[in-house]
C-alpha angles and dihedrals in degrees: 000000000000125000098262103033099179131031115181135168104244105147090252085296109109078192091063111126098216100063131000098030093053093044091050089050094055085050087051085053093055089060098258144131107251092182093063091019089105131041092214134001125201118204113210128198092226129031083213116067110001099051108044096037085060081050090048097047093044098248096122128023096219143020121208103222137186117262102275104006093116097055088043100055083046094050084060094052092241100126130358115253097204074068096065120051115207106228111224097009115198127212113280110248127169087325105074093213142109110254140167110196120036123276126282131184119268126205107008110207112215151159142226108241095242089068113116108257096234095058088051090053087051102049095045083052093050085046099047095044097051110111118236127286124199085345099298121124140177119254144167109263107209097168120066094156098101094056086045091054085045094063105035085047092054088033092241141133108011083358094059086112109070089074092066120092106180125120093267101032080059091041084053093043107044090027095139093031086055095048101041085048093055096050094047083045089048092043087053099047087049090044076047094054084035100060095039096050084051090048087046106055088033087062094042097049086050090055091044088050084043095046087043093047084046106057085040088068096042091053088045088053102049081048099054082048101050084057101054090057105045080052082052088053104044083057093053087050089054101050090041090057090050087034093059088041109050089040100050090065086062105052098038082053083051103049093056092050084053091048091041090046088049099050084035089058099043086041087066101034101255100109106123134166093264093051093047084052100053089049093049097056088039084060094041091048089043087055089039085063096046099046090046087049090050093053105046088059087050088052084046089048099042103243131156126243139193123301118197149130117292134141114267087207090056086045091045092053097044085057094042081057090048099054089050085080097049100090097252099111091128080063114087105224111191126170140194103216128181117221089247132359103182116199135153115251144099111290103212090051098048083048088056091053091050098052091043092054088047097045084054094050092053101039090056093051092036084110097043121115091231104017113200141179126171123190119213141182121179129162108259085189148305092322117028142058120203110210098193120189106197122182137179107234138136111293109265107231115232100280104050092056104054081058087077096060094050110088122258093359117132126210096211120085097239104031118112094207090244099128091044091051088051087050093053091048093053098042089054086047105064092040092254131143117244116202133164119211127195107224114232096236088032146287131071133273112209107203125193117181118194137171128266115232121258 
């Protein structure tokens, strides 16, 4: 590539349309970059003869010339043509040139709009009607779409803009692209709400449905659960009621051997203080059934007995004796017992809770190698007393104990619930609070705290 690549007539103007922009144009249409095409460009004021004397004395490789110019120069015998080579020539049409672009209109005749009519009638029919020069002519031009493709393709003129980049230059440029992107983007994000807001109540309908579904089977279930036990008390109604009748006829068969035993031995002279006390405790233990009968089927029933004061030690260790004839001698039994734990209640009740406390406890650590079960009572504070029954039997799993806390289930195979549900209600009674504890090492503390009395 030479030092001055290009020389073109442009009348000292590289926008001009009749040289340097056409030529620029055919170089864009090759696929190449016009801007950077040349390493240098001169702009002369004449095409003849500025231009083609720099090509003839080697200082340029190639002049940009007019349509025609070059015949024409040769026509006047003022250079050779066989001298010059048009670069790209294109087939001759109707002009009978070389050429290398395509053809573009030359001089465009117009008027301002405030021009009468009627002078703009007469000059376009001087022009129209002037024969040709130099083989030139006026003509209408009907097609401007080349030179519009010129300028949008090289970004000039109206198209100017497409060179600028800046924020606004872009926001000029891509107007309805940016606009119909950003309401396709704000159409999303709303779909997008939408469609979370719908996801959102939709889940929180089906949890309410779950958590509705939920507490309906729960309350099926306790239910389902409430029956069973009033079934399970009507039961125990029933075989109390048998229980206290059929009983009844014993003892009091009973009661009158004992008093016959008693009038026949001191009949015959062999009543002794051994023998009367023998009787008498016969007869203690024979209204100690009864009483305890008679009770159960009140406690099945619902009645009420009789509250009063009495001392929660006396009624520990009458339990402890109890229990002593109960067939769990292999089970150490030990007890923490204050000298006196008033409270108000009904004794034999409260009797009733406590053996039944201590007959679970050994039955759960019967199969231990060192069963153990220790009562306690101990004073919480002013006002209430806590009787705790511990044992050291096998953990209960999860389910088992919850048991405990269901009323009237028992945790042994073959247990009906019936004692824990005699516990509760005695607990509820007296106004006490029942609780069951899993040991840490093993085993299960049953806690009732009731009130002293004032």
């Amino acid at each position: 590539m030479s030092k001055y690549p290009w020389i073109i007539d442009t009348r000292e103007h590289k926008n001009s349309f009749d040289g340097w922009l056409v030529a620029q144009h055919e170089i864009f249409k090759n696929g190449l970059d016009p801007e950077n095409f040349f390493k240098r460009s001169v702009f002369t004021h004449f095409q003849f003869p500025d231009s083609l004397m720099l090509l003839i004395q080697g200082e340029a490789d190639v002049a940009i010339l007019s349509a025609c110019v070059l015949e024409q120069l040769s026509n006047e015998g003022l250079i050779e043509a066989s001298d010059f080579k048009v670069l790209a020539q294109k087939p001759q049409g109707v002009l009978r040139c070389a050429r290398s672009t395509d053809l573009y209109p030359g001089i465009v005749f117009a008027a301002r709009e405030d021009i009468p009519p009627k002078l703009k009638w007469e000059v376009t029919s001087a022009l129209m009607s002037m024969p040709p020069t130099n083989d030139y002519e006026w003509t209408i031009a009907s097609r401007f779409s080349k030179v519009d493709e010129l300028y949008r393709d090289l970004q000039l003129g109206p198209y100017q803009y497409l060179k600028d980049w800046s924020p606004a230059g872009i926001l000029k440029r891509f107007k309805t692209e940016i606009l119909l992107a950003s309401g396709l983007l704000l159409l999303l994000i709303l779909n997008s709400l939408y469609l979370r807001r719908t996801v959102a109540k939709r889940t929180l309908q089906v949890r309410r449905t779950l958590n509705r579904q939920i507490k309906l089977e729960k309350e099926y279930k306790e239910s389902r659960n409430r029956l069973a036990q009033m079934e399970k008390f009507g039961v125990i109604n029933q075989m109390s009621g048998m229980l206290a009748h059929e009983v009844q006829q014993p003892l009091m068969a009973i009661n009158n051997y004992l008093a016959g035993l008693r009038v026949y031995l001191n009949s015959k002279g062999y009543s002794d203080a051994v023998t009367e006390r023998a009787i008498g405790s016969l007869e203690h233990n024979s209204e100690r059934i009864g009483s305890i009968v008679t009770r159960v089927r009140g406690y099945a029933k619902q009645k009420k007995g009789e509250m009063k004061s009495c001392d929660l030690t006396a009624i520990a260790l009458s339990a402890l004796n109890v229990l002593k004839a109960l067939k769990f001698e292999h089970v150490e039994v030990t007890s923490d017992l204050p000298p006196q734990a008033k409270v108000v209640g009904d004794p034999l009740e409260l009797e009733l809770l406590i053996i039944n406390l201590l007959k679970n406890a050994c039955s759960a650590v019967e199969k231990q190698p060192k069963p153990k079960v220790d009562l306690k009572i101990e004073s919480l504070d002013d006002k209430h007393w806590c009787l705790s029954v511990s044992d050291n039997g096998p953990t209960l799993d999860d389910k088992s104990f919850a048991r405990l806390k269901t009323l009237g289930d028992s945790v042994k195979p073959e247990g009906m619930g019936i004692g824990l549900s005699i516990v509760r209600g005695i607990a509820d009674k007296h106004g006490a609070e029942l609780e069951f504890i899993r040991l840490p090492k093993g085993g299960i503390c049953s806690r009732a705290v009731i009130d002293k009395e004032v």
